[in-house]
C-alpha positions as CSV (number, residue, x, y, z in Angstrom):
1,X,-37.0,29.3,-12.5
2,X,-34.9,26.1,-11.9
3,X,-33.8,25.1,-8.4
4,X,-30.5,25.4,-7.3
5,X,-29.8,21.9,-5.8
6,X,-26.3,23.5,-4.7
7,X,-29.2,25.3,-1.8
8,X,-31.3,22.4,-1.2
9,X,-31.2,20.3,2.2
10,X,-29.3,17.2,1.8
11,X,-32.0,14.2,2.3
12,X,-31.6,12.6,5.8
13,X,-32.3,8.9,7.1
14,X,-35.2,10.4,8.8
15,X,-36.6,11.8,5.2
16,X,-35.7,8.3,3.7
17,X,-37.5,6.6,6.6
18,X,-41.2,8.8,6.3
19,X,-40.9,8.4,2.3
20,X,-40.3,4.7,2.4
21,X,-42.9,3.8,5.6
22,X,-40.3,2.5,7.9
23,X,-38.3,3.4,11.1
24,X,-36.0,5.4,11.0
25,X,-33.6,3.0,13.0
26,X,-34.0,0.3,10.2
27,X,-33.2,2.9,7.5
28,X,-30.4,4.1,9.7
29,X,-29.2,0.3,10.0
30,X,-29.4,-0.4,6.8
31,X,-27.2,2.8,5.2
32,X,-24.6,2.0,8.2
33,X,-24.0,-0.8,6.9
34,X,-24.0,-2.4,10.8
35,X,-23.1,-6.1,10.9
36,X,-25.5,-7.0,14.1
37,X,-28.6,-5.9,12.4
38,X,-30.0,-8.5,10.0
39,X,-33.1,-7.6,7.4
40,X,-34.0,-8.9,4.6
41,X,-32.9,-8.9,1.4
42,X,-36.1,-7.0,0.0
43,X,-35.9,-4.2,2.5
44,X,-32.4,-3.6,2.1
45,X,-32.5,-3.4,-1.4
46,X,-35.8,-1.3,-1.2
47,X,-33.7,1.6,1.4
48,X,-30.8,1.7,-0.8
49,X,-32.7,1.9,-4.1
50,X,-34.8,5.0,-2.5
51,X,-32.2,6.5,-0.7
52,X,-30.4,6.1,-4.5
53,X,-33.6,7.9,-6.0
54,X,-33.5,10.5,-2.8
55,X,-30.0,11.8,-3.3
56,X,-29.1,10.6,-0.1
57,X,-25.0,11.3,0.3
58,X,-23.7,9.6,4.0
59,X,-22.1,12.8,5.6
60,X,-18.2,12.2,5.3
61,X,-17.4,13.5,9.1
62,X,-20.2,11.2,10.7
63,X,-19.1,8.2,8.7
64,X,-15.8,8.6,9.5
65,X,-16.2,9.0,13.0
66,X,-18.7,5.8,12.9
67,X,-16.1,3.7,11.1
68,X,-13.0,5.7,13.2
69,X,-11.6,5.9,9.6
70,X,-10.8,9.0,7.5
71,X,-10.5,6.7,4.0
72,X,-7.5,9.3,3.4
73,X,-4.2,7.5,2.5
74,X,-1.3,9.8,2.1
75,X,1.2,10.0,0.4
76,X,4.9,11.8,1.2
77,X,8.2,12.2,-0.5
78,X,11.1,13.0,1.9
79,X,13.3,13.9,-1.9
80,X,12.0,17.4,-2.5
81,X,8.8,19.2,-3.4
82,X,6.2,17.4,-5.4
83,X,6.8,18.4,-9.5
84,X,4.4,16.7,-12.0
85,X,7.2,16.9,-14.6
86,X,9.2,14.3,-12.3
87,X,9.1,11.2,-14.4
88,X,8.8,8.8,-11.3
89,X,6.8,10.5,-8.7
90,X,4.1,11.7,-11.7
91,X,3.7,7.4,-12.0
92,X,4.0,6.8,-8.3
93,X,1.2,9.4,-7.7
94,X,-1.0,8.3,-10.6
95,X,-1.0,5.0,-9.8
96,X,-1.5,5.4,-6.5
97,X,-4.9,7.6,-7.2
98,X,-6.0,4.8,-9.6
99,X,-5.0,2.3,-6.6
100,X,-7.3,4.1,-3.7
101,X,-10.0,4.9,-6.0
102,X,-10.8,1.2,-6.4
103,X,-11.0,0.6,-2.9
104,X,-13.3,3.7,-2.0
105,X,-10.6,6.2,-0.8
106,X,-8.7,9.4,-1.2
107,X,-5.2,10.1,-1.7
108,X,-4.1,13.3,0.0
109,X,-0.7,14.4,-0.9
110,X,2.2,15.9,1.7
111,X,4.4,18.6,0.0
112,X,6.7,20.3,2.5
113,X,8.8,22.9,1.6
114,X,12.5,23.5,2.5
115,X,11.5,26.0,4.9
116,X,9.0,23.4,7.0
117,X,10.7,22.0,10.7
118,X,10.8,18.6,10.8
119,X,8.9,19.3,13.7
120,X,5.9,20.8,12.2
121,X,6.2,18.3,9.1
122,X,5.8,15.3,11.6
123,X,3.0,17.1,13.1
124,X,1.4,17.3,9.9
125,X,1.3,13.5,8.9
126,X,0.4,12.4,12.2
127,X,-2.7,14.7,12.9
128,X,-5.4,12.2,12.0
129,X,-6.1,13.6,8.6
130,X,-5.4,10.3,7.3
131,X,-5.5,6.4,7.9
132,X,-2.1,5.7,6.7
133,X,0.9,6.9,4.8
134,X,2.9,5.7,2.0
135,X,6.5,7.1,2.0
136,X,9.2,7.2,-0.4
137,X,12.3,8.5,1.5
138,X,15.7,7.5,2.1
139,X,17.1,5.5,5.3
140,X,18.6,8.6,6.9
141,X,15.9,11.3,7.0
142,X,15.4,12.7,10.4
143,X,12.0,12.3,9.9
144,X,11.8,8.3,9.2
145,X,12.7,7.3,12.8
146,X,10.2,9.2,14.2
147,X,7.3,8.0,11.5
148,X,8.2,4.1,12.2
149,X,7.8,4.7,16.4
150,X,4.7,6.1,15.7
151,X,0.8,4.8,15.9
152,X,0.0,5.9,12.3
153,X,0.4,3.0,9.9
154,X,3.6,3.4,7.4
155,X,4.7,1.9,4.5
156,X,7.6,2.5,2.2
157,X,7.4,2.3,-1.7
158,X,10.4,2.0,-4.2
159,X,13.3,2.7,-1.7
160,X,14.0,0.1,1.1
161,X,13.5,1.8,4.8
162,X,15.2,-0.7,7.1
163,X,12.6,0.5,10.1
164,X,9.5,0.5,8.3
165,X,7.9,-2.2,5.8
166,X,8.9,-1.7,2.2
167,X,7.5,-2.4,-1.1
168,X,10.2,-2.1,-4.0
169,X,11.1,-3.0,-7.3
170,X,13.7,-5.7,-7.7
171,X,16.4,-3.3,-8.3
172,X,19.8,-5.7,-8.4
173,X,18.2,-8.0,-10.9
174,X,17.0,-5.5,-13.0
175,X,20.4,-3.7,-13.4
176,X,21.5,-8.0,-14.2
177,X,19.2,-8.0,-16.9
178,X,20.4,-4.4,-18.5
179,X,24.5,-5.9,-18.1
180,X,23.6,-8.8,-19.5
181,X,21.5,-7.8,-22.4
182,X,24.2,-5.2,-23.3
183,X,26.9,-8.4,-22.9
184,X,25.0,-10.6,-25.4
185,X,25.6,-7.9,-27.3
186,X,29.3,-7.7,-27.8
187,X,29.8,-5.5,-25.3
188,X,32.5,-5.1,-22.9
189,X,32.9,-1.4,-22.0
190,X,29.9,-1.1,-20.1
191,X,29.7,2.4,-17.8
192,X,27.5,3.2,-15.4
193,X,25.9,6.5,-14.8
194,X,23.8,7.5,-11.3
195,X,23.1,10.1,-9.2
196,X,24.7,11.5,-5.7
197,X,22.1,9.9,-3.3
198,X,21.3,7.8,-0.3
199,X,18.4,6.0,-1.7
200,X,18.6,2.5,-1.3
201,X,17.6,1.7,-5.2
202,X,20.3,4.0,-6.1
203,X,22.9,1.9,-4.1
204,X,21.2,-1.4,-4.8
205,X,21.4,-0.8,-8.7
206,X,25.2,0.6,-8.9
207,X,26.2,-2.6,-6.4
208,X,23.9,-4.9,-8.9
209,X,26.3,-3.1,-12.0
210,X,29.6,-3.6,-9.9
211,X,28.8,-7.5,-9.2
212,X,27.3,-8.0,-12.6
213,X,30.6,-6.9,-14.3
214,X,32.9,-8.4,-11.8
215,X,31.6,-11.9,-12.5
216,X,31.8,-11.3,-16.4
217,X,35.4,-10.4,-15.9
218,X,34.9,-6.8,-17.0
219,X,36.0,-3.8,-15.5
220,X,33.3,-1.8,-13.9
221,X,33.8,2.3,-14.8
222,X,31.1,4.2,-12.3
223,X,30.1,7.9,-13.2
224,X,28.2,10.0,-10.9
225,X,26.2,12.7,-12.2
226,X,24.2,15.1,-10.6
227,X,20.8,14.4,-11.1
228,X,20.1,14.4,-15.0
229,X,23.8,16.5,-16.1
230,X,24.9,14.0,-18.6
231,X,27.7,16.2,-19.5
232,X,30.2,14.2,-17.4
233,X,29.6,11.4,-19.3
234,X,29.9,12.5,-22.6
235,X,33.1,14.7,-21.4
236,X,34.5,11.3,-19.9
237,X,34.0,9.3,-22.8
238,X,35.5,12.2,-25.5
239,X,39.1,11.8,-23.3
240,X,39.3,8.1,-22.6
241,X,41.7,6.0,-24.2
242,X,39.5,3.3,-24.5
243,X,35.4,5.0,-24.9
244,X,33.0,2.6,-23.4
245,X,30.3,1.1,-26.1
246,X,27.6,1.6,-23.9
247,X,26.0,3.2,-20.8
248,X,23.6,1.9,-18.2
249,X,21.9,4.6,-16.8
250,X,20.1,4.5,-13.1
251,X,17.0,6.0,-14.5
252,X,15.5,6.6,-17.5
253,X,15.3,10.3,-17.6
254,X,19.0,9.9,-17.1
255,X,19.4,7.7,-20.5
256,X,16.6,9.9,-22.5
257,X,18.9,12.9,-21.9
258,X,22.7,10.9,-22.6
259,X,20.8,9.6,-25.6
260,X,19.3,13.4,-26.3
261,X,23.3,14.7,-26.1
262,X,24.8,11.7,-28.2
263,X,22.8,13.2,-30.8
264,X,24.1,16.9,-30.5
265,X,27.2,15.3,-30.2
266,X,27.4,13.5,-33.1
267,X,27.5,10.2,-31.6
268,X,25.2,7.5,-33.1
269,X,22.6,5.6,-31.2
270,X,23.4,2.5,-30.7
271,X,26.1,2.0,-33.7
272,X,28.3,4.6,-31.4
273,X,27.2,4.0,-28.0
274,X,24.2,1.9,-26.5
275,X,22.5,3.3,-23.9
276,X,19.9,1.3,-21.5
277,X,17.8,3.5,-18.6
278,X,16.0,2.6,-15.6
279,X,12.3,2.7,-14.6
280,X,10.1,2.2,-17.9
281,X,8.6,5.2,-17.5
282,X,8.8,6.5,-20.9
283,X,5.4,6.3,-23.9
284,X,7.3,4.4,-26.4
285,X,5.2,6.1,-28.3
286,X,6.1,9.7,-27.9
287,X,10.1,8.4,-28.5
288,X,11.9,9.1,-31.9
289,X,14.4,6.3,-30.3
290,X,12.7,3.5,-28.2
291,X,14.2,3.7,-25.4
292,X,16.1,0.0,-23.7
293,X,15.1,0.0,-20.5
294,X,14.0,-2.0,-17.3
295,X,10.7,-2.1,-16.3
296,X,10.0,-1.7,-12.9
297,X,6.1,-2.2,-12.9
298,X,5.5,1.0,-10.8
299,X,1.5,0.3,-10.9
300,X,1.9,-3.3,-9.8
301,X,4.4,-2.2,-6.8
302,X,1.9,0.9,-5.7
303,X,-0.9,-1.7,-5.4
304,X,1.3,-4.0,-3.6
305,X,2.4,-1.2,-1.6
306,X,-1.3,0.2,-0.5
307,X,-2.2,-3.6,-0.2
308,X,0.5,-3.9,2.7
309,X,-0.7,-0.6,3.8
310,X,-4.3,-2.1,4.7
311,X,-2.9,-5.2,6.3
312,X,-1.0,-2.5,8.5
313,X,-4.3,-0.8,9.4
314,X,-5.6,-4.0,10.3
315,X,-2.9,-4.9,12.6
316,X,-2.1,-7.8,10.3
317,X,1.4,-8.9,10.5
318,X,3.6,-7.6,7.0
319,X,6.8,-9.1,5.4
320,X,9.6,-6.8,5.8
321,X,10.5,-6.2,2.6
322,X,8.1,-7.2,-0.7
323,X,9.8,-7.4,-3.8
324,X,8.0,-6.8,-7.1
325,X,10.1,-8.7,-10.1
326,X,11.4,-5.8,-12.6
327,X,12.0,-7.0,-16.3
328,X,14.0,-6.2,-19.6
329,X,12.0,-3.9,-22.1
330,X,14.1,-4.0,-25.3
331,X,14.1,-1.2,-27.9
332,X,16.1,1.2,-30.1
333,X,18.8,2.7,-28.2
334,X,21.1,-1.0,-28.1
């Protein structure tokens, strides 16, 4: 009959220590990791190869209590719950998990309900299950205030929170790049399509558009949409006098579905209307139309993000604001 190793004692310093010949303090020392203690390079290589060939596993609770660390980041949207099939949070997660894995920690993710106080929300994030806490929120949450006057290290990714350190994509000259692209183009009748919200890459993105056409000479035409109902747009363009030739969208799922409609529609893309999204978020390889779109390099700005994080932890002083340069990904749809 085979063991169960599932039932078996986990193998302790002390077990380590008899098998190998030595004290157990030295064994101890030498898993700990503890700076003061200094042995030699043979006997610290001889512990960890037999607590290696042991099975020896630290215990989580006593490490973290040693290193007064839970190596648990979380991570919190303030927009909603947590839905996989969300383009941008899916990337922001994934990355993030691919982030903390290479520096020996956990992600733990917040996902509070509409029903949750901000009370007991707060009470959550704060209750030492974690080291630190990335947040993507926007500047008015209720809960914001409260998470930047408090002792648990904060930093915000991909929307700019004007009381805690942020990490974002460089929003205004990414929407530059889409305008000017479509300008080179031939185009003049450039609209802009973006959601109802607060967020500060929202904002930052439809004042980049505004500017962007202003100094071109061209007349900026705002639309705003709720969320991803492109019906506006295309109802806007059947009655104007003058259709615009193409639409910048604030996100990609935004332009996959305009593009998605144009088709339906009968409206070719690009020969009818070009159409350039947000994000780079899409697999051009799952596309039947590439999608034109700016990158916003959401692994690069997660790393950058957990990297500020740390220096946080540390008690390192953190820019303000870190901006991570966003750039033009041509393709089908212009």
């Amino acid at each position: 009959m085979h063991k169960d190793r599932r039932t078996e004692p986990r193998p302790t310093a002390r077990d380590i220590a008899r098998a190998l010949g030595l004290s157990q303090s030295t064994v101890s020392r030498i898993l700990s990791g503890a700076p003061q203690y200094r042995f030699s390079e043979a006997t610290r290589r001889r512990v960890l190869d037999g607590a290696a060939r042991l099975g020896y596993r630290p215990h989580a609770v006593a490490r973290s209590l040693r290193e007064r660390r839970t190596r648990v980041i979380g991570f919190c949207s303030l927009q909603g719950n947590l839905d996989a099939r969300n383009l941008f949070l899916a990337e922001i997660i994934g990355s993030l998990q691919r982030a903390c894995s290479e520096c020996d920690e956990f992600l733990l993710l917040h996902n509070f309900g509409p029903d949750i106080s901000d009370d007991d929300a707060y009470g959550e994030i704060v209750s030492g299950r974690i080291d630190g806490l990335i947040l993507h929120a926007g500047d008015t949450d209720p809960l914001v205030q409260r998470l930047a006057q408090s002792n648990l290290p904060v930093v915000a990714i991909a929307d700019r929170i004007a009381v805690i350190p942020s990490v974002v994509c460089d929003d205004r000259a990414g929407i530059a790049l889409a305008i000017q692209h479509l300008t080179d183009r031939g185009h003049q009748r450039i609209w802009f399509a973006h959601a109802p919200t607060s967020l500060a890459s929202v904002n930052d993105r439809f004042e980049a558009y505004r500017t962007a056409m202003t100094v071109l000479g061209l007349s900026p035409t705002p639309i705003e949409i709720a969320y991803e109902d492109v019906e506006p747009v295309l109802q806007r363009i059947r009655d104007a006098d003058e259709p615009p030739t193409a639409v910048c969208c604030w996100n990609d799922a935004t332009a996959l579905i305009l593009v998605s409609a144009c088709r339906k529609a009968g409206l070719r893309v690009p020969e009818d209307l070009a159409v350039v999204g947000f994000d780079g978020l899409l697999d051009q390889r799952l596309e039947w139309q590439r999608l034109t779109t700016v990158s916003a390099h959401w692994p690069e700005v997660t790393r950058k993000a957990l990297e500020v994080l740390h220096a946080r932890m540390r008690s390192e002083p953190v820019p303000r604001e870190t901006v991570i340069p966003a750039s033009l990904r041509p393709g089908e749809t212009t």
